[in-house]
VEXDREN-2710 file (C-alpha; in Angstrom, 1 decimal):
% VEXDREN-2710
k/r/px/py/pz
1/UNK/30.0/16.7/-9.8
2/UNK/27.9/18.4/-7.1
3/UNK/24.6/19.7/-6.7
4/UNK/23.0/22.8/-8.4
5/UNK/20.4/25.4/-6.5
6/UNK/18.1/27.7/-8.0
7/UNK/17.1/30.1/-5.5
8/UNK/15.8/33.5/-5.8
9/UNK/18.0/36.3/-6.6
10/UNK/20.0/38.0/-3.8
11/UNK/19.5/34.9/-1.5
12/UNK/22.7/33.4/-2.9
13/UNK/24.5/33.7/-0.2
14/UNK/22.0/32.3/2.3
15/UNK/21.9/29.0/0.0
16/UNK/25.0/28.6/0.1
17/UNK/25.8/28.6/3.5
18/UNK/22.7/26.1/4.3
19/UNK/24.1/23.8/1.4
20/UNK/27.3/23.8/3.2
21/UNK/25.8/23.6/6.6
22/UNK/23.6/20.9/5.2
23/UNK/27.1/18.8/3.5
24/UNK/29.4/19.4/7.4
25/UNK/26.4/17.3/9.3
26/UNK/26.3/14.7/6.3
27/UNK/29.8/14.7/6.6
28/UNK/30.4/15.6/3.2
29/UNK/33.3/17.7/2.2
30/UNK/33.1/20.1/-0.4
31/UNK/32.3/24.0/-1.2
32/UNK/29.8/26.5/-2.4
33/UNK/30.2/28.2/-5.7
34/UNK/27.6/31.3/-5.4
35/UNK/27.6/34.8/-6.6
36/UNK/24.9/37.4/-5.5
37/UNK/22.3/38.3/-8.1
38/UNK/22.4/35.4/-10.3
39/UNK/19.9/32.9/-9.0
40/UNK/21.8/30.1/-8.3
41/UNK/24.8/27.9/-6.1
42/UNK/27.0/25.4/-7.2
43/UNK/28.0/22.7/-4.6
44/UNK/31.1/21.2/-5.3
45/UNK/31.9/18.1/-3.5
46/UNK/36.0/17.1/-2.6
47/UNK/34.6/12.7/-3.6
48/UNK/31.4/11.9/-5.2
49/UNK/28.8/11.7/-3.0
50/UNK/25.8/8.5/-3.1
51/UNK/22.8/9.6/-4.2
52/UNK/20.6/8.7/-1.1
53/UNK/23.2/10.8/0.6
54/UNK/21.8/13.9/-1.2
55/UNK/19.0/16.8/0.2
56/UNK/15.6/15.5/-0.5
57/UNK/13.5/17.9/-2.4
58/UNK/12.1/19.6/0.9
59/UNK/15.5/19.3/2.8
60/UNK/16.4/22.7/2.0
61/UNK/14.9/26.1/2.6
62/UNK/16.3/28.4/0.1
63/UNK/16.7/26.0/-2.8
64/UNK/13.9/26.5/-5.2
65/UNK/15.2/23.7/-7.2
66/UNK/18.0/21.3/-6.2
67/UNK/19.6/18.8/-9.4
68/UNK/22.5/16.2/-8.9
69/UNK/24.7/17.7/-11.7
70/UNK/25.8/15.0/-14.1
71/UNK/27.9/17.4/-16.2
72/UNK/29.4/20.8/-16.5
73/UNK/29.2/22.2/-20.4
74/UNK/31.2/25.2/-20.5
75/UNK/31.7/25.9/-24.2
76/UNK/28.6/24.6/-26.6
77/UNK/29.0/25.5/-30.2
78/UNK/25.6/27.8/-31.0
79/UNK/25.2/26.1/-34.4
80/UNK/24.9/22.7/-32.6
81/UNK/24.1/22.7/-29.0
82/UNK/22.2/19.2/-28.7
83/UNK/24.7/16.9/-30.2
84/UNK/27.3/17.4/-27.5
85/UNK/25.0/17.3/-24.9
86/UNK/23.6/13.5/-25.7
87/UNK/27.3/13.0/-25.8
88/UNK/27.7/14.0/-22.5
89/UNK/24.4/11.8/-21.5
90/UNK/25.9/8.6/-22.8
91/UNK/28.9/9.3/-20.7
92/UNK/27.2/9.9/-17.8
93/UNK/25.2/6.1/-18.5
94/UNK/21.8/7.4/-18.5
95/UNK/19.3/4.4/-19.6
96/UNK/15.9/6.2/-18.3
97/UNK/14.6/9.3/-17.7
98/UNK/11.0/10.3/-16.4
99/UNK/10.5/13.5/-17.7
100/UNK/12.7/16.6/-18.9
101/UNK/13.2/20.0/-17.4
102/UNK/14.5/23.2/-19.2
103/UNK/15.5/26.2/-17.6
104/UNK/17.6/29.0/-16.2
105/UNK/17.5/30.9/-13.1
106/UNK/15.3/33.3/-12.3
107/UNK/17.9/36.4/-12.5
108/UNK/17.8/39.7/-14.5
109/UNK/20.6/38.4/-16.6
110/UNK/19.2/34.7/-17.2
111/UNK/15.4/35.5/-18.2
112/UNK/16.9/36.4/-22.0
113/UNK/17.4/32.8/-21.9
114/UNK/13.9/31.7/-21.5
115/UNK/13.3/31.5/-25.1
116/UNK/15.8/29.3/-25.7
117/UNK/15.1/27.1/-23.3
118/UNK/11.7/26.3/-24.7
119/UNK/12.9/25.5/-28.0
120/UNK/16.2/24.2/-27.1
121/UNK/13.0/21.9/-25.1
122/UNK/11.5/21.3/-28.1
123/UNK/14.1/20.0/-30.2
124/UNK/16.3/17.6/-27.5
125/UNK/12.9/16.2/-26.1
126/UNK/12.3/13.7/-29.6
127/UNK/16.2/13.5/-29.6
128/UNK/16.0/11.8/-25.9
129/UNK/12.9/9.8/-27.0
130/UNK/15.1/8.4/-30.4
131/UNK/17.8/7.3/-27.9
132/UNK/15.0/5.5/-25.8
133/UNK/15.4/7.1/-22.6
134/UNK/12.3/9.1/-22.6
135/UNK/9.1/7.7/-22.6
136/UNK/5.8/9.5/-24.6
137/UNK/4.5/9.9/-20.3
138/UNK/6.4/11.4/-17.7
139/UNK/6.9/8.7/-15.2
140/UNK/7.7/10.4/-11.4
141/UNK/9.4/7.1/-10.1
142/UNK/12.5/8.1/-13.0
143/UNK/15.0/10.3/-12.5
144/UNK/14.2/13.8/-13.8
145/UNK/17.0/15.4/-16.4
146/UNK/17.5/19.1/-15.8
147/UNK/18.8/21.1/-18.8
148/UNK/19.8/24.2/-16.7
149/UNK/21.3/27.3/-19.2
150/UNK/23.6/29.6/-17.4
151/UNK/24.3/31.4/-20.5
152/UNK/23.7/30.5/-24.3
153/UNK/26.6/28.5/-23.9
154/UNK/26.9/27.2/-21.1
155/UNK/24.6/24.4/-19.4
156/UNK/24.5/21.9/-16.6
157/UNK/22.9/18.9/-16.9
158/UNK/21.9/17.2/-13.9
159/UNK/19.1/15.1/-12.0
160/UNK/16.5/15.2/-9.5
161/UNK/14.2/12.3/-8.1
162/UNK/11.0/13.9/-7.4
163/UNK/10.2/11.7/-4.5
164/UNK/6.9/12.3/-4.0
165/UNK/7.1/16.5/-4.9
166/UNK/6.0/17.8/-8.4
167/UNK/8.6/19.1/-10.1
168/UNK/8.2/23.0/-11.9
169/UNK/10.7/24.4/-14.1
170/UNK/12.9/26.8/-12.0
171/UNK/10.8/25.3/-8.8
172/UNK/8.9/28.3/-9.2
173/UNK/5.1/26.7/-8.6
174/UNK/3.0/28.5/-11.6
175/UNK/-0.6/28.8/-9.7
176/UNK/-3.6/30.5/-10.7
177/UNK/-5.3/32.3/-8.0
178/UNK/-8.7/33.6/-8.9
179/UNK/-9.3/37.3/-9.9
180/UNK/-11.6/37.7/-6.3
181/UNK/-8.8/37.3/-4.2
182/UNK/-8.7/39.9/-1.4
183/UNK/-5.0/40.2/-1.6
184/UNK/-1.8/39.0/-3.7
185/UNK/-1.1/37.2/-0.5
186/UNK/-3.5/34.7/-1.3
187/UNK/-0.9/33.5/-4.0
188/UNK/1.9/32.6/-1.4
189/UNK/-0.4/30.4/0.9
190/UNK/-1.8/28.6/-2.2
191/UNK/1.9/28.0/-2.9
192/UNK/2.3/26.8/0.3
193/UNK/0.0/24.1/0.6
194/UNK/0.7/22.9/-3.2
195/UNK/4.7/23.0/-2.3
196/UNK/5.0/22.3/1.7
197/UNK/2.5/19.5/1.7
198/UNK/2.1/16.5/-0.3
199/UNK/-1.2/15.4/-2.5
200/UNK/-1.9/12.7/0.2
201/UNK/-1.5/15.3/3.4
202/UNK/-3.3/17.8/1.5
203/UNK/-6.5/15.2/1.3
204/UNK/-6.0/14.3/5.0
205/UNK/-4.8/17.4/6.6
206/UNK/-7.6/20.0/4.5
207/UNK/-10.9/18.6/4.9
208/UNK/-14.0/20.0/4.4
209/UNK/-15.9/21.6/7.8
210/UNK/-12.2/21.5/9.4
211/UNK/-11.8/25.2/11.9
212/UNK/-9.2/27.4/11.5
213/UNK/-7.8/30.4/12.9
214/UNK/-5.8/33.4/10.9
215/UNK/-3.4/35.3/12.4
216/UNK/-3.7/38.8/11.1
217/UNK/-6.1/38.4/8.5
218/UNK/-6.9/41.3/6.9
219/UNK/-7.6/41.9/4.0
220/UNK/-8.4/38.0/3.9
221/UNK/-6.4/36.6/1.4
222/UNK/-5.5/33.4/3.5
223/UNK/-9.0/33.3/4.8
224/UNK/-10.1/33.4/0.9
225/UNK/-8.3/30.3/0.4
226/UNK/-9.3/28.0/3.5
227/UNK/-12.7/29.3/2.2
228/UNK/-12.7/27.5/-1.1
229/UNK/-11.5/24.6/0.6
230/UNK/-14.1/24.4/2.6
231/UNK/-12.4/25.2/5.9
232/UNK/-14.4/27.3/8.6
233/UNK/-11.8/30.1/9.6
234/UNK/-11.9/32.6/12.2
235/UNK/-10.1/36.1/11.2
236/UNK/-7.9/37.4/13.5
237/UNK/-7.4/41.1/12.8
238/UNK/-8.1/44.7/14.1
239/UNK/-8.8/46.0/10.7
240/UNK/-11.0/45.3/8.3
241/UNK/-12.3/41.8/6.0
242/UNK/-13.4/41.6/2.3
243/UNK/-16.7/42.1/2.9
244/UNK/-17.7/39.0/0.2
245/UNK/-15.7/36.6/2.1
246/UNK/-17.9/36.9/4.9
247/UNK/-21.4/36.1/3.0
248/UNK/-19.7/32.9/2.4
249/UNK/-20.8/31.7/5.5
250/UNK/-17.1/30.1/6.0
251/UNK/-15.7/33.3/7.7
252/UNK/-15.9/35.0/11.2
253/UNK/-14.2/38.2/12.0
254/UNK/-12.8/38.9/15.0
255/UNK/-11.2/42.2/16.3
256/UNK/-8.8/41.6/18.6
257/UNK/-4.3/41.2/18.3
258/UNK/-3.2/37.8/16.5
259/UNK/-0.5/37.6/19.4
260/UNK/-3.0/37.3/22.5
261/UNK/-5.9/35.8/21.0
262/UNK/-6.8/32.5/22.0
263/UNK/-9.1/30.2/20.6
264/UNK/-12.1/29.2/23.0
265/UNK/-11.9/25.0/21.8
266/UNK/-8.5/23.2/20.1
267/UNK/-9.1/24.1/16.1
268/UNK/-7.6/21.9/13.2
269/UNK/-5.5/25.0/11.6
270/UNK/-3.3/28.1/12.5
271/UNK/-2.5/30.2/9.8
272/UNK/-0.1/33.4/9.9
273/UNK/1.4/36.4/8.0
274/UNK/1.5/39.2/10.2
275/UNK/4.6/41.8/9.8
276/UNK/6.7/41.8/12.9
277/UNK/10.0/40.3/14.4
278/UNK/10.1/37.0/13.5
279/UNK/11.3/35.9/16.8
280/UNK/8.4/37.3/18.4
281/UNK/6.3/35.4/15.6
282/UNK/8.2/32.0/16.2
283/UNK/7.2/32.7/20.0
284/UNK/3.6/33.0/19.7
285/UNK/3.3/30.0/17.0
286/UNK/5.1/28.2/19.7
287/UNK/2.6/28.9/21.9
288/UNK/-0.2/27.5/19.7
289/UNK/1.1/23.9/20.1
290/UNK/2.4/24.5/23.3
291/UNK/-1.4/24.6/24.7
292/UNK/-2.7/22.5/22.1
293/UNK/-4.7/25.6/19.9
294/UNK/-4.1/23.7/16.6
295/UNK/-2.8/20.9/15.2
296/UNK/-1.3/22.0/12.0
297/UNK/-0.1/25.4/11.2
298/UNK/1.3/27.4/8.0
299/UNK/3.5/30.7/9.1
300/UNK/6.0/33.2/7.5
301/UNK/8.8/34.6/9.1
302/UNK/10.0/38.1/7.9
303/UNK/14.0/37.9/7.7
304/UNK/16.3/40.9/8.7
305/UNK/19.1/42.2/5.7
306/UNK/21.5/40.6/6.9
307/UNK/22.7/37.2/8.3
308/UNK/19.4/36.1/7.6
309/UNK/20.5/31.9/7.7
310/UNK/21.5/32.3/11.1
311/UNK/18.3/33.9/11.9
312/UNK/16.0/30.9/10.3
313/UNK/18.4/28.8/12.4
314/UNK/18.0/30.6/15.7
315/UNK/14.0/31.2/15.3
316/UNK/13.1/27.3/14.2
317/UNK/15.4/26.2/16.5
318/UNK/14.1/28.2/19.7
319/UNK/10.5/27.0/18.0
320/UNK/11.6/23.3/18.5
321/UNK/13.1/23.8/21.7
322/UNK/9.9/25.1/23.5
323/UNK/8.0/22.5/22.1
324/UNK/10.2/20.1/23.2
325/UNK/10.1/21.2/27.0
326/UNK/6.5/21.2/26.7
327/UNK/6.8/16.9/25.6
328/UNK/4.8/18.2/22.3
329/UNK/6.4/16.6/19.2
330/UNK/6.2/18.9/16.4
331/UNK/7.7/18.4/12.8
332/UNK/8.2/21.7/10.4
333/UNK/9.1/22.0/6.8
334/UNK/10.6/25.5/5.8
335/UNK/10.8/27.3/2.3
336/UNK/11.4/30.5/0.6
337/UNK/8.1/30.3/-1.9
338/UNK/8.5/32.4/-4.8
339/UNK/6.0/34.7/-3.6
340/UNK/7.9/35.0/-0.6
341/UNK/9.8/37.9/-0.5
342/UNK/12.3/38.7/2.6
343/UNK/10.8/36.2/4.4
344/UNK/10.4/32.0/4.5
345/UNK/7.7/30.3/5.2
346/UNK/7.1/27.5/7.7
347/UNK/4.2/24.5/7.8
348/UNK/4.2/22.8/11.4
349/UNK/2.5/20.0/12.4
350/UNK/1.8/17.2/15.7
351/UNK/-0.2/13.9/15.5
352/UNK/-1.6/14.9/19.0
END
């Protein structure tokens, strides 16, 4: 029945034309069903689709969430929502489930719904436990059931294998940063690393007494949280640093540009969030791996009003290609974090 995406509102239309970019090189037939403003895009497929043919849960940049929909619920009676939806489970075959999911996308018109879907959550998770398809644990190798309300009346039910990723309601990541933060940016590259990396690449990739560089730092809200793991970072930025990060010991300020900087040795990280063209940004984080400045890196790029899928494509794809000419293998995963705002944000990385 197609695939549901929550993504953040007014990006509607940039999910839908990845999902359907995403279905012509799978060589899937089928169509977006989107409408700016609401937080979310159907995918409707022409013939069912296999699941292994299906995006993996970092395959898609502007998806927050993305659920296999098992069935479409148009018309639920108020007094009894819960009865037609196990129904609808049994038709679908369900035998076991790892954990449940209630939600509704993140729009102006769907947040009403949010206190529904907690104690419409309350009441179907025994009812899914008496039918024996959820156990007491959550269980990430099962299938995930989404409960997704559209309206008080209307819900999808669909799927999701979490493959490896944690799974939040509404994908939005809900992450504590600590009160001594230097900026609210701090928020979006804690997202990052909890969202763009796995638990295993985080414990290889961000060890203690690793080097790292940040690209326009100031005030130091991505420095702040290399810091507390431990990572020795080298602020790039003509203005000025939290003064408390520095007394950790863990921080070095330089004043100079974040686009002709160079680092004197090969460090393990780049990190980047400065405000300008993203071509121009794309460029210069080209140019890190390019000369072999880092091996990983973690970088947003700000997206114009409009046409802004085409731009992601045309900026990660001149990325790759001067990589490539430069014989330096680079993988990237891409997403719009929920603290992202017009912009995405990209994690790159070589095993050179």
């Amino acid at each position: 029945m197609g695939i549901l995406i929550l993504c953040r509102p007014g990006f509607e239309p940039e999910a839908a034309a990845e999902i359907a970019d995403w279905a012509a090189r799978h060589e899937l037939a089928g169509y977006p069903q989107a409408t700016r403003g609401e937080g979310w895009v159907r995918f409707h497929f022409f013939d069912p689709a296999p699941d292994h043919a299906l995006p993996g849960p970092r395959d898609l940049i502007f998806a927050r969430q993305r659920v296999r929909v098992i069935a479409d619920l148009p018309d639920l009676p108020r007094e009894d929502r819960l009865a037609p939806m196990l129904a609808a489970l049994r038709e679908a075959g369900i035998t076991r489930l790892g954990d449940l999911i209630v939600e509704h996308p993140d729009s102006d018109a769907a947040r009403p719904l949010a206190g529904l879907a907690r104690s419409f959550g309350n009441a179907l998770r025994p009812a899914l436990r008496r039918e024996g398809w959820l156990a007491e644990l959550s269980d990430p190798r099962l299938p995930c059931l989404h409960v997704c309300f559209l309206s008080g009346t209307h819900v999808l039910l669909g799927l999701s294998e979490p493959r490896g990723v944690r799974l939040w309601p509404q994908g939005i990541a809900r992450l504590r940063v600590p009160k001594d933060a230097p900026s609210r940016s701090a928020a979006k590259l804690e997202e990052a690393l909890e969202t763009l990396m796995s638990a295993e690449e985080r414990a290889r990739w961000l060890q203690p007494g690793m080097t790292a560089a940040d690209l326009g730092a100031a005030p130091g809200g991505w420095s702040f949280i290399l810091a507390r793991r431990h990572v020795r970072v080298i602020a790039i930025d003509n203005g000025p640093i939290q003064p408390a990060l520095l007394d950790t010991g863990l921080v070095e300020h330089l004043r100079a540009d974040g686009f002709t900087w160079q680092p004197p040795r090969p460090l393990d990280w780049m990190v980047c969030d400065m405000v300008e063209q993203p071509r121009r940004v794309a460029a210069r984080m080209a140019d890190w791996f390019v000369h072999g400045w880092c091996r990983h890196a973690i970088f947003n790029l700000k997206l114009p009003m409009k046409k802004r899928w085409a731009e992601v494509q045309a900026n990660l794809g001149d990325f790759h290609a001067r990589c490539e000419a430069a014989d330096i293998a680079v993988q990237t995963r891409a997403r719009q974090l929920y603290h992202d705002r017009e912009e995405i944000t990209v994690l790159a990385w070589t095993g050179r």
